[in-house]
C-alpha positions in Angstrom: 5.6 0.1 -13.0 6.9 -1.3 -9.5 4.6 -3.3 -7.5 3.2 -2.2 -4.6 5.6 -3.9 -2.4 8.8 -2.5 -3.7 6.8 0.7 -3.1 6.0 0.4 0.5 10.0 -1.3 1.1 11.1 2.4 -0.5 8.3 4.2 2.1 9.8 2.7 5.1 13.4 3.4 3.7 12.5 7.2 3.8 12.7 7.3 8.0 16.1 6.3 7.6 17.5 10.1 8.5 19.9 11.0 5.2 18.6 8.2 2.9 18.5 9.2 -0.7 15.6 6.9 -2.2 15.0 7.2 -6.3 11.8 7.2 -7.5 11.0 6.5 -10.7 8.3 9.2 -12.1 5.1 6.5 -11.9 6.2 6.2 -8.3 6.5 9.7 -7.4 2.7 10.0 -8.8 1.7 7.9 -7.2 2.7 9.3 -4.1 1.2 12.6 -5.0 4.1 14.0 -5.6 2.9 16.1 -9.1 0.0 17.5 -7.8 -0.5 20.9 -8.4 -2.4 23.3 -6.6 -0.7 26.8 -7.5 -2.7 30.0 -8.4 -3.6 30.2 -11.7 -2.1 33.8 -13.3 -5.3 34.7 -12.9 -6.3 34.3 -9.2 -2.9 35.5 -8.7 -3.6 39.0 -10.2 -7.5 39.0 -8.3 -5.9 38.8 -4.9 -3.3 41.4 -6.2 -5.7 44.7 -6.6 -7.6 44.7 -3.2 -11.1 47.4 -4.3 -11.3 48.3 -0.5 -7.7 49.4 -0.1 -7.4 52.9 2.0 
């Protein structure tokens, strides 16, 4: 894994308008980057059938 330095060097390069920076998957984690938060087919298909619908 990079060290935190090379981390924050690859941070500031992303204000440079049109930079391409690669991160490697550790790096993009942690950044947040794979966090999920999407409905689960289940709490998709609750909010799908409304009771009170006219």
């Amino acid at each position: 894994m990079n060290d935190n330095k090379e981390l924050d060097g690859k941070l500031k390069d992303l204000e440079v308008p049109g930079a391409v920076i690669e991160m490697d998957p550790d790096e993009a984690e942690q950044l947040g980057a794979f966090v999920e938060d999407a409905l689960t087919e289940e709490e998709a298909l609750d909010s799908a059938f409304h009771g009170d619908a006219d």
